[in-house]
N, CA, C and O of each residue as an XYZ file, in Angstrom:
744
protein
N       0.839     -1.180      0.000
C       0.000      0.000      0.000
C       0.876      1.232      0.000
O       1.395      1.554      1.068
N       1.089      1.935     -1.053
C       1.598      2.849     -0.986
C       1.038      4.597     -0.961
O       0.349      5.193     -1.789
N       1.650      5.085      0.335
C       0.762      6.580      0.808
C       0.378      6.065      1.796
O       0.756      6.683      2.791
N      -0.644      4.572      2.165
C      -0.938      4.944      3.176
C      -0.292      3.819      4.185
O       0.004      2.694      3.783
N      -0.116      4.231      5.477
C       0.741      4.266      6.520
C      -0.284      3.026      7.560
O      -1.445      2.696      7.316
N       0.364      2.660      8.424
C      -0.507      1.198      8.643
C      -0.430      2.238     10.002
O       0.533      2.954     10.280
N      -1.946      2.103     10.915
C      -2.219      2.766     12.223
C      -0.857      2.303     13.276
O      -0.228      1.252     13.155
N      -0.625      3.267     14.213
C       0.331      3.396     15.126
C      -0.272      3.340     16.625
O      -0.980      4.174     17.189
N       0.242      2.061     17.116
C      -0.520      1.560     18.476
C      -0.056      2.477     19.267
O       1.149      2.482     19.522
N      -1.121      3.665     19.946
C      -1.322      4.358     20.339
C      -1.598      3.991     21.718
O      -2.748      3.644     21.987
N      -0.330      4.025     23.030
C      -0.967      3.140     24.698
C      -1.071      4.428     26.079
O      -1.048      4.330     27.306
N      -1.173      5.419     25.267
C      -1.329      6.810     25.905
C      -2.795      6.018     27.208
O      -3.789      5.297     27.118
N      -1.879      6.910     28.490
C      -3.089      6.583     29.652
C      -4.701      7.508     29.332
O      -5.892      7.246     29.500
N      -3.886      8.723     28.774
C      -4.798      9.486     28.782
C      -5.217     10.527     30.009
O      -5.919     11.527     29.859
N      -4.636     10.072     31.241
C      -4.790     10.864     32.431
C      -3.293     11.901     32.912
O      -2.309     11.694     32.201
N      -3.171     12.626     33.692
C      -1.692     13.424     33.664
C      -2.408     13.779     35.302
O      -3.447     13.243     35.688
N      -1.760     14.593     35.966
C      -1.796     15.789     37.036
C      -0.114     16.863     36.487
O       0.910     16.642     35.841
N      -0.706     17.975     37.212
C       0.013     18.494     37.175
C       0.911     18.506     38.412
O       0.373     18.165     39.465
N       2.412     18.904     38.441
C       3.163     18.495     39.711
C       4.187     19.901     39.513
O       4.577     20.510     38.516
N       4.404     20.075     40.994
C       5.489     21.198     40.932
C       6.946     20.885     40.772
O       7.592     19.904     41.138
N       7.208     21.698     40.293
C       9.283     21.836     39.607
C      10.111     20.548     40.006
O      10.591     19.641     39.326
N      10.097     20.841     41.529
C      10.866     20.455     42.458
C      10.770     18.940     42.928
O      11.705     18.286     43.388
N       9.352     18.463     42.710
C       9.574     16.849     42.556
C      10.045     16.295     41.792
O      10.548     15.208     42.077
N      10.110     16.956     40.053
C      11.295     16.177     39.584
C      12.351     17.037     39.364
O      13.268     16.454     38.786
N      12.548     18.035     39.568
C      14.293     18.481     39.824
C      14.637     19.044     41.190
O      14.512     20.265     41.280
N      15.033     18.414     42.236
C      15.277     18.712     43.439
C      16.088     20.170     43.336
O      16.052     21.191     44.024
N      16.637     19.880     42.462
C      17.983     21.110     42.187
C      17.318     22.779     42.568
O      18.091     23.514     43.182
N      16.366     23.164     42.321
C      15.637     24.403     42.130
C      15.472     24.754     43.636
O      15.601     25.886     44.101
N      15.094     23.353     44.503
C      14.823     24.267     46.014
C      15.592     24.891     46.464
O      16.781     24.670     46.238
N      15.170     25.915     47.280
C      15.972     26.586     48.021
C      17.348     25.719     48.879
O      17.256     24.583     49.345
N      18.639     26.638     48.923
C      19.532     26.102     49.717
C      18.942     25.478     51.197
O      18.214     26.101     51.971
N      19.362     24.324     51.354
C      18.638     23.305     52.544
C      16.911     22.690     52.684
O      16.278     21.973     53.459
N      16.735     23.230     51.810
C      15.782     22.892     51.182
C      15.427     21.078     50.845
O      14.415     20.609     51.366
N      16.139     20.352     50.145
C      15.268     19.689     48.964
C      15.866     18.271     49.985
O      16.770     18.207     50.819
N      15.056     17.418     49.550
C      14.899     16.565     50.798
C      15.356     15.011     49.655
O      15.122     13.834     49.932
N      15.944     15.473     48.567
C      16.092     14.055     47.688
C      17.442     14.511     46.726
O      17.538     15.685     46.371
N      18.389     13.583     46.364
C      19.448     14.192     45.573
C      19.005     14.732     44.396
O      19.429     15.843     44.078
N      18.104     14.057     43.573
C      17.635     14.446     42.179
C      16.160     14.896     42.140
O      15.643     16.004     41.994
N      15.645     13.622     42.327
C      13.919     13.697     42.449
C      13.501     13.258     43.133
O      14.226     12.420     43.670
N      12.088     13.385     43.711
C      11.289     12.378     44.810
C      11.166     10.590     43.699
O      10.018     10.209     43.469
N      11.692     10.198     43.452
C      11.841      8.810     42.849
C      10.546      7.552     43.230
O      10.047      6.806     42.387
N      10.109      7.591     45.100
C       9.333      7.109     45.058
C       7.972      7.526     44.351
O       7.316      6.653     43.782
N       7.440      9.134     44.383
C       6.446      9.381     43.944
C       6.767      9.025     42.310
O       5.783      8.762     41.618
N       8.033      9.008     41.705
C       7.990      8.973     40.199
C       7.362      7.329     39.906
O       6.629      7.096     38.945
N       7.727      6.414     40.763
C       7.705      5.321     40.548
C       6.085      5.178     40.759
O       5.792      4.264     39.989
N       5.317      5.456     41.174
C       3.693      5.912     41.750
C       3.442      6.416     40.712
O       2.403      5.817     40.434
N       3.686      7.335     39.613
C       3.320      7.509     38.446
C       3.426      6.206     37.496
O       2.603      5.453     36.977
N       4.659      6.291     37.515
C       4.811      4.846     36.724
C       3.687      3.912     36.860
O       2.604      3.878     36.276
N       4.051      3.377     37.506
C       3.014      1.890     38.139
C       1.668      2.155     37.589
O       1.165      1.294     36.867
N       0.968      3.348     37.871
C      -0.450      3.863     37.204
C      -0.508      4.470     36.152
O      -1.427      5.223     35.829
N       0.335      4.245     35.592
C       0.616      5.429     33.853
C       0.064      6.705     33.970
O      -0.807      7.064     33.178
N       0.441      7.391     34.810
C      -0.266      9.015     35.046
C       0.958      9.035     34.357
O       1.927      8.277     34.361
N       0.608     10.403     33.576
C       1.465     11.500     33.243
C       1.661     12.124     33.975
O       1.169     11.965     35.092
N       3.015     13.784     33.479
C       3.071     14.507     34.398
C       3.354     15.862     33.459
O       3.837     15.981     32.333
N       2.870     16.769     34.365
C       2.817     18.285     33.335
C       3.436     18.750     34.444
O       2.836     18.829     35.516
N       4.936     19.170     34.268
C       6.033     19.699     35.495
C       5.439     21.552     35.436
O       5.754     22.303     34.513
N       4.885     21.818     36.185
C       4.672     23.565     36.472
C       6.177     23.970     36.777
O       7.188     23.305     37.002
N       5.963     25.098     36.708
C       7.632     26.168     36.704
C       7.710     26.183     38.109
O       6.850     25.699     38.845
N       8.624     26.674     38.437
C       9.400     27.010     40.130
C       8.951     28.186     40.096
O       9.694     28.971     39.506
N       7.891     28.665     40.558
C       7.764     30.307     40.892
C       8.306     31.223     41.782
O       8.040     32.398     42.038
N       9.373     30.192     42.324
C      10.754     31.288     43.421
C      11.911     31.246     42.147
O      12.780     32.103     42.309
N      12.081     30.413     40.919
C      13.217     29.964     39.962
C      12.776     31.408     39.471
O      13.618     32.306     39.462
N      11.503     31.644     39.073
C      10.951     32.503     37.671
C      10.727     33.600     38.444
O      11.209     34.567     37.854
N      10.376     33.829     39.175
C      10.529     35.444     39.852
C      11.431     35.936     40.701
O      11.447     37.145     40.927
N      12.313     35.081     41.297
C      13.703     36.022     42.056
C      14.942     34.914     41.401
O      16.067     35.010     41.891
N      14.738     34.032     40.463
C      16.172     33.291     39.936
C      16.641     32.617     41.104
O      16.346     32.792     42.287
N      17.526     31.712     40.486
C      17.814     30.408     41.609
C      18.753     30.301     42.361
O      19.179     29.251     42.843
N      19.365     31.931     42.611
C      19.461     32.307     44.237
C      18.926     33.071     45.118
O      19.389     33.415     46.206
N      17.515     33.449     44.428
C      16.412     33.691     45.512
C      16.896     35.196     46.140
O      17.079     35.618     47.282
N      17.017     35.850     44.605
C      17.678     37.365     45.655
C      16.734     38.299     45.726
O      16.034     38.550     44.745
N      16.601     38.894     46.821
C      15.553     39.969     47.423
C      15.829     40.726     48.350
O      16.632     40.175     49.103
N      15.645     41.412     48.573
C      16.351     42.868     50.065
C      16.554     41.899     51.006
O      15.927     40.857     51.200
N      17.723     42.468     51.702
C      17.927     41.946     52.944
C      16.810     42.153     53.640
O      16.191     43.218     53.640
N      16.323     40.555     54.629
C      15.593     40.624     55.359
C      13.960     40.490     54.908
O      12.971     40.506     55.641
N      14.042     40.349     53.403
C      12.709     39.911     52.944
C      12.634     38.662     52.610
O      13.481     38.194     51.849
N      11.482     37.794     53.178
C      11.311     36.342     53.007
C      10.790     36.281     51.569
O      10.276     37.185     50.911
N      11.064     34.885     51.197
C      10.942     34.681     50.096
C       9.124     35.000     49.803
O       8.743     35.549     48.770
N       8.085     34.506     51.000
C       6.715     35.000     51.039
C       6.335     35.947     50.768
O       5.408     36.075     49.969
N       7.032     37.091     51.446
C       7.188     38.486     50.794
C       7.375     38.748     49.340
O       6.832     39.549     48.579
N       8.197     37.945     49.188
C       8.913     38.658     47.843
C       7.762     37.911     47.037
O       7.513     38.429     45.948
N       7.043     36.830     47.360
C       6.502     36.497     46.037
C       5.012     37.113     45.909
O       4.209     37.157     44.976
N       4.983     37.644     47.461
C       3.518     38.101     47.735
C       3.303     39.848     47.147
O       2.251     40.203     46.614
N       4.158     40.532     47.303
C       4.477     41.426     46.709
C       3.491     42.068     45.390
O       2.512     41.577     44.826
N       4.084     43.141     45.221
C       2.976     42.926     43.855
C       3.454     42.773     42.332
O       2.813     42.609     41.294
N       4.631     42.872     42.560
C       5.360     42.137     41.244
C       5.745     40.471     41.179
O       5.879     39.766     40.179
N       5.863     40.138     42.515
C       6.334     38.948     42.482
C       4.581     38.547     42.236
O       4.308     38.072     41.134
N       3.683     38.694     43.022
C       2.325     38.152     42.411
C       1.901     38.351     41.062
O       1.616     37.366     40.381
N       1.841     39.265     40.691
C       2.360     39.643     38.915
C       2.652     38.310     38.091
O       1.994     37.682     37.262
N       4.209     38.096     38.797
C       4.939     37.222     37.919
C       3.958     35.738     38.115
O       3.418     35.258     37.118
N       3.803     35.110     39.432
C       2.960     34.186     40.195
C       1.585     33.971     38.999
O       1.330     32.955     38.353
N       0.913     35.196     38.991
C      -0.288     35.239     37.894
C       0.050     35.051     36.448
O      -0.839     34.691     35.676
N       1.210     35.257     36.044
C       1.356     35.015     34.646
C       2.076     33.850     34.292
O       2.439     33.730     33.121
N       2.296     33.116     34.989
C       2.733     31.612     35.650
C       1.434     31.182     35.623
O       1.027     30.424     34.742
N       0.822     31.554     36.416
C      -0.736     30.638     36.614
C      -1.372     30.435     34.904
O      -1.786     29.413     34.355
N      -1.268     31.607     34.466
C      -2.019     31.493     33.220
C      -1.661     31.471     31.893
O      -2.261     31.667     30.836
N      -0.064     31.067     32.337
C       0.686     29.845     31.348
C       0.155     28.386     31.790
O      -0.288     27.523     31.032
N       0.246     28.338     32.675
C      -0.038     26.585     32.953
C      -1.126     26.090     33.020
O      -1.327     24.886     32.866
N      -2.250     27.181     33.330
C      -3.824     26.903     33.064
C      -4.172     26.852     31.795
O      -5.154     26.138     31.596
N      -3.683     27.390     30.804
C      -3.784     27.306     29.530
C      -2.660     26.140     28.787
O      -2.515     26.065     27.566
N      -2.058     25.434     29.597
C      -1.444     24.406     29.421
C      -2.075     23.085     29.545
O      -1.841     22.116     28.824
N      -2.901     23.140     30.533
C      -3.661     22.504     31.020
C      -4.395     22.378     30.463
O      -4.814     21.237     30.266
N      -5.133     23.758     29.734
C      -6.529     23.559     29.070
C      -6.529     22.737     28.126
O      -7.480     22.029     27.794
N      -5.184     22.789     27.505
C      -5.113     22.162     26.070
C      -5.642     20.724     25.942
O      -6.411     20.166     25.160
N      -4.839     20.297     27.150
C      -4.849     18.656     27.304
C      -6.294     18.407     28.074
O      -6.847     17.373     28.449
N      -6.518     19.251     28.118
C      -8.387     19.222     28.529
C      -9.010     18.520     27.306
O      -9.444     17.421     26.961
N      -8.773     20.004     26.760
C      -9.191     19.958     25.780
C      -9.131     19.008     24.285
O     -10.049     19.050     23.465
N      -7.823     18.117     24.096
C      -7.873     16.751     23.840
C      -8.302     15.734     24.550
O      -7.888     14.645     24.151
N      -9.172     15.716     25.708
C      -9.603     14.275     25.982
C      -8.608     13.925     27.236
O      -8.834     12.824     27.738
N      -7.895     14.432     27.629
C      -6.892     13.901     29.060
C      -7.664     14.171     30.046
O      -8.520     15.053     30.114
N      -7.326     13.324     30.899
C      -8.297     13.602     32.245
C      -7.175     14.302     33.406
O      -6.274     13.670     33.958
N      -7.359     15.160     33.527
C      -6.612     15.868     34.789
C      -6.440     15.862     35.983
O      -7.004     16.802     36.545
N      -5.789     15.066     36.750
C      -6.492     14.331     37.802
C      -6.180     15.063     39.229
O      -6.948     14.928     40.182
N      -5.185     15.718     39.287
C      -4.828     16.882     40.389
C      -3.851     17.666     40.174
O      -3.041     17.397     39.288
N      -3.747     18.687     40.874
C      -2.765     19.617     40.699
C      -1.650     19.066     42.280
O      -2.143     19.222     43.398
N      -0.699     18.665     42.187
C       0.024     18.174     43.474
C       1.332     19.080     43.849
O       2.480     18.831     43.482
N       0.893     20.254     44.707
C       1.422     21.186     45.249
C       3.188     20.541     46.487
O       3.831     19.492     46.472
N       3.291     21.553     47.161
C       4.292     20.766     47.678
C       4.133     21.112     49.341
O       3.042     21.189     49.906
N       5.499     21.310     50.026
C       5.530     21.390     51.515
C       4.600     22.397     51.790
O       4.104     23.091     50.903
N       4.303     22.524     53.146
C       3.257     23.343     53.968
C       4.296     24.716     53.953
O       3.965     25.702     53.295
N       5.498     24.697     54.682
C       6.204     25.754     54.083
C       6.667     26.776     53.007
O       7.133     27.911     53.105
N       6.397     26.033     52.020
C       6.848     26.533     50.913
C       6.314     28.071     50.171
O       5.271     27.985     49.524
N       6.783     29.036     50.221
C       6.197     30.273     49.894
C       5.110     30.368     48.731
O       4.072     31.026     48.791
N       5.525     29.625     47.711
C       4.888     29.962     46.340
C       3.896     28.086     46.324
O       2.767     27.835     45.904
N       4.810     27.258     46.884
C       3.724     26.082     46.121
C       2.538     25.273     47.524
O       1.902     24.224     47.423
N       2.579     25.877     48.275
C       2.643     25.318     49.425
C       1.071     24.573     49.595
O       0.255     25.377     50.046
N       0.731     23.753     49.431
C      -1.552     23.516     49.432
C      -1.952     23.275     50.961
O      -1.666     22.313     51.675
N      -2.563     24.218     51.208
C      -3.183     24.183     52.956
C      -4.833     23.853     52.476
O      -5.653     24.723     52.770
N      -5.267     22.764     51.834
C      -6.333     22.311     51.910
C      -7.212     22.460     53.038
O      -6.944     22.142     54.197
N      -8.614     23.124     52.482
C      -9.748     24.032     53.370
C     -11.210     22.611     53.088
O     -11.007     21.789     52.195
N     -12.256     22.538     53.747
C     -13.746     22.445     52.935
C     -13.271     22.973     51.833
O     -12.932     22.278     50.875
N     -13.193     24.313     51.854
C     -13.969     25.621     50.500
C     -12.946     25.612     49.300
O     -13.096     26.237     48.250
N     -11.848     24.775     49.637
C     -10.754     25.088     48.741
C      -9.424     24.947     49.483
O      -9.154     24.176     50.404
N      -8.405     26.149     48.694
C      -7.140     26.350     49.143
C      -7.460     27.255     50.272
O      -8.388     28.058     50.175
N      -6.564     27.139     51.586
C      -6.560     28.411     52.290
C      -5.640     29.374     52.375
O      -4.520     28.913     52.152
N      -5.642     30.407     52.582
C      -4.947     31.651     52.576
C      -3.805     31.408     53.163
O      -3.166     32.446     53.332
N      -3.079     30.089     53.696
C      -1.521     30.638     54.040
C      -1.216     29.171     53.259
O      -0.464     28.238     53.540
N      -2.132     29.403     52.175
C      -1.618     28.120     50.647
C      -0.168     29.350     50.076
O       0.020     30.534     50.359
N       0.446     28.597     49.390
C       1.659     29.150     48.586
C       0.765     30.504     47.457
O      -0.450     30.506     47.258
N       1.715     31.487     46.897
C       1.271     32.532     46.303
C       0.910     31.615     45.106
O      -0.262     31.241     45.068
N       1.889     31.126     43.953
C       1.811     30.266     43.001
C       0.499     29.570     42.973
O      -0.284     29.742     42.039
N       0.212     28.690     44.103
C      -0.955     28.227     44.061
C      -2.168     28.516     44.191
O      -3.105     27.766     43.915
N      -2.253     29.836     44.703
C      -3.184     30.378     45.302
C      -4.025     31.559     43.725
O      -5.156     32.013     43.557
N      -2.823     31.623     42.961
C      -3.333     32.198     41.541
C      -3.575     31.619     40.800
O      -4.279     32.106     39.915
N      -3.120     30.152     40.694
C      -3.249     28.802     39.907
C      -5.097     28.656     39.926
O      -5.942     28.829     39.048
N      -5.190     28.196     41.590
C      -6.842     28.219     41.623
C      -7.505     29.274     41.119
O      -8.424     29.087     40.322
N      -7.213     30.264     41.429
C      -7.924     31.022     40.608
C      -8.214     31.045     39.092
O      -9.317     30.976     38.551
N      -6.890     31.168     38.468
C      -7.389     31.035     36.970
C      -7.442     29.594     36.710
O      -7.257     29.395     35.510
N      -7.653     28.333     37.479
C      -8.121     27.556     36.539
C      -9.966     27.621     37.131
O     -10.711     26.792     36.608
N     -10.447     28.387     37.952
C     -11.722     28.935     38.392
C     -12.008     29.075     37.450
O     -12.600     28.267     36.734
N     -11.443     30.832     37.028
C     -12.106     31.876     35.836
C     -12.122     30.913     34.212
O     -12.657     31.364     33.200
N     -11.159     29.036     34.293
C     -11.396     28.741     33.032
C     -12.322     27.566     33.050
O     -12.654     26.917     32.058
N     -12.783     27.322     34.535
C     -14.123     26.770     34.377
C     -13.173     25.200     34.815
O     -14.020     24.319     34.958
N     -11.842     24.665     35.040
C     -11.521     23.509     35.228
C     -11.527     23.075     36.738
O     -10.637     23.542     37.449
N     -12.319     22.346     37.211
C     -12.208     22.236     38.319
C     -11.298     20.468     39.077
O     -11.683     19.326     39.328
N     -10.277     21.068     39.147
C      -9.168     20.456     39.837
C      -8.633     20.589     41.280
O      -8.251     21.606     41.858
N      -8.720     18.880     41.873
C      -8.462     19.053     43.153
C      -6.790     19.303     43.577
O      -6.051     19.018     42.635
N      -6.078     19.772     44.791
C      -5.403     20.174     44.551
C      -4.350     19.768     45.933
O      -4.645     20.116     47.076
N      -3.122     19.000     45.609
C      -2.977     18.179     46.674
C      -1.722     18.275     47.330
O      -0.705     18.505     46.675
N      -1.697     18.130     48.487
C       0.151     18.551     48.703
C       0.764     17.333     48.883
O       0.091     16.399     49.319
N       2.201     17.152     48.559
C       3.139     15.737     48.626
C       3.987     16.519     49.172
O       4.821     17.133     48.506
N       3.847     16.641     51.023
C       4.417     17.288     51.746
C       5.773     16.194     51.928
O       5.579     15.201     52.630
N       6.806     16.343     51.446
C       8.470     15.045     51.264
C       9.125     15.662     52.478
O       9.810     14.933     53.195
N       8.936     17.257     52.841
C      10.034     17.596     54.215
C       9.710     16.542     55.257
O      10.435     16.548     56.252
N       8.801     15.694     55.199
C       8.340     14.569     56.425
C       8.208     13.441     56.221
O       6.995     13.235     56.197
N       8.794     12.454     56.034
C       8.915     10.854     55.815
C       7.299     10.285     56.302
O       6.681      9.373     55.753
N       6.964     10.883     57.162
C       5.202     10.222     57.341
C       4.241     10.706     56.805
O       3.357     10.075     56.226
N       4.361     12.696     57.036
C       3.582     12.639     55.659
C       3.657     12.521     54.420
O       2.740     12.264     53.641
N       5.116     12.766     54.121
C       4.990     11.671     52.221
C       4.380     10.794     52.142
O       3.493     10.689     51.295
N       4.711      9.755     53.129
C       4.109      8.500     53.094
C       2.241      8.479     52.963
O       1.676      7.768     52.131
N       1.432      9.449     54.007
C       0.362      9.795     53.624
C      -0.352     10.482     52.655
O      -1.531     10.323     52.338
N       0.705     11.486     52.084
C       0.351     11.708     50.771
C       0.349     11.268     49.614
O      -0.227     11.621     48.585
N       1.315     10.145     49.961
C       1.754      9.191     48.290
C       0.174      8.154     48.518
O      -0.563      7.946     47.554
N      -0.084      7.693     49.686
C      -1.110      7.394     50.204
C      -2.273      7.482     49.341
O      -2.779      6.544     48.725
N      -2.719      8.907     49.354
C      -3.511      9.429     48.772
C      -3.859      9.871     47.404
O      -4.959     10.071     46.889
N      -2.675      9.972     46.948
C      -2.339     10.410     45.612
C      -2.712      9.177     44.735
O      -3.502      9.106     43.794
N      -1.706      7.967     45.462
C      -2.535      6.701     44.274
C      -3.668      6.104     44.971
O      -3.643      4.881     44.835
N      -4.870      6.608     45.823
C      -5.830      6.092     45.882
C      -6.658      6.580     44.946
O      -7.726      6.057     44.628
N      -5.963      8.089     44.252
C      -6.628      9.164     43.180
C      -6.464      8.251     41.713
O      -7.292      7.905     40.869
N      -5.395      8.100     41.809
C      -4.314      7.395     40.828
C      -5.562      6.125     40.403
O      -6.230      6.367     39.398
N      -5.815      4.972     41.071
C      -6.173      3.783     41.206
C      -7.878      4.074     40.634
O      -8.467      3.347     39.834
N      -8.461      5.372     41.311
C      -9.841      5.725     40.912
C     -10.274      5.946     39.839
O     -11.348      5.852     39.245
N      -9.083      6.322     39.624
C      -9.241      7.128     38.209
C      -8.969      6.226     36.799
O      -9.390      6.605     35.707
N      -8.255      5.063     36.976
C      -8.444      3.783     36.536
C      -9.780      3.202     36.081
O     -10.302      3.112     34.970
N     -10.170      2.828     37.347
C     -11.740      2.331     37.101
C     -12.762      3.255     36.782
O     -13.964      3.044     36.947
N     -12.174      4.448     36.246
C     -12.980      5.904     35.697
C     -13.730      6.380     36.905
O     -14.836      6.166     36.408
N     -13.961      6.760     37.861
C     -14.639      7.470     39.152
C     -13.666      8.956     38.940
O     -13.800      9.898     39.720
């Protein structure tokens, strides 16, 4: 048959979450920071096993103060991102990756969470509420929800707190009970 091309076995999961910088490049956290030489490896292997994809979001301390985190003496990195330029930058981050997101919406992927990081963390941090994120959630995340609000995607939004060997363990927990659901389509 010539021209035409014999179909290409196509074994796409079809599902992704989105995940912050720093689970797969440790390198970006802050000095004393990063709790793995390279990557969190167990959570990579938790993807694996369930064929989730992964849509890596930017470092929003990398992209608004660069990756030695410079800002006036004596201003925390919270500050600096809370600010109104560093939120600026935070919002135009959000609505690169919400529109990143949309896309693969918008082909048919199922989106299965947004997986934020430590409780500390200035910009990624998810303090899960009832109502949502709460207000001492990371800046990054806290504009993320919003514009994926204003684009109508509603994504739950989860932290894989790694500064703590028990709660990783409860969050990896949780993550592939999402993982596993989402399998049997729920």
């Amino acid at each position: 048959m010539i021209g035409r091309q014999k179909p290409v076995a196509d074994c796409r999961s079809g599902r992704l979450f989105a995940v912050i910088h720093c689970v797969l490049d440790q390198n970006v956290r802050d000095h004393g920071a990063a709790s793995f030489p390279a990557a969190n490896w167990a959570f990579l292997d938790l993807c694996r096993e369930h064929r989730v994809g992964m849509l890596q979001m930017p470092c929003p301390e990398v992209q608004c103060l660069g990756i030695s985190r410079a800002r006036p003496a004596g201003q925390s990195l919270r500050d600096a991102l809370a600010s109104p330029a560093g939120r600026a930058a935070c919002r135009r981050l959000a609505g690169e990756t919400a529109a990143l997101m949309a896309v693969h919406v918008a082909h048919g992927h199922r989106l299965l969470a947004v997986i934020g990081g430590n409780m500390q963390s200035p910009g990624c941090a998810v303090h899960a509420e009832a109502s949502g994120l709460g207000e001492s959630s990371g800046v990054f995340m806290l504009e993320l929800v919003d514009e994926l609000l204003r684009r109508e995607l509603a994504v739950p939004f989860m932290p894989l707190r790694d500064a703590d060997p028990q709660l990783l363990a409860e969050d990896v927990r949780r993550i592939a009970a999402l993982f596993s659901a989402s399998i049997r389509g729920n």
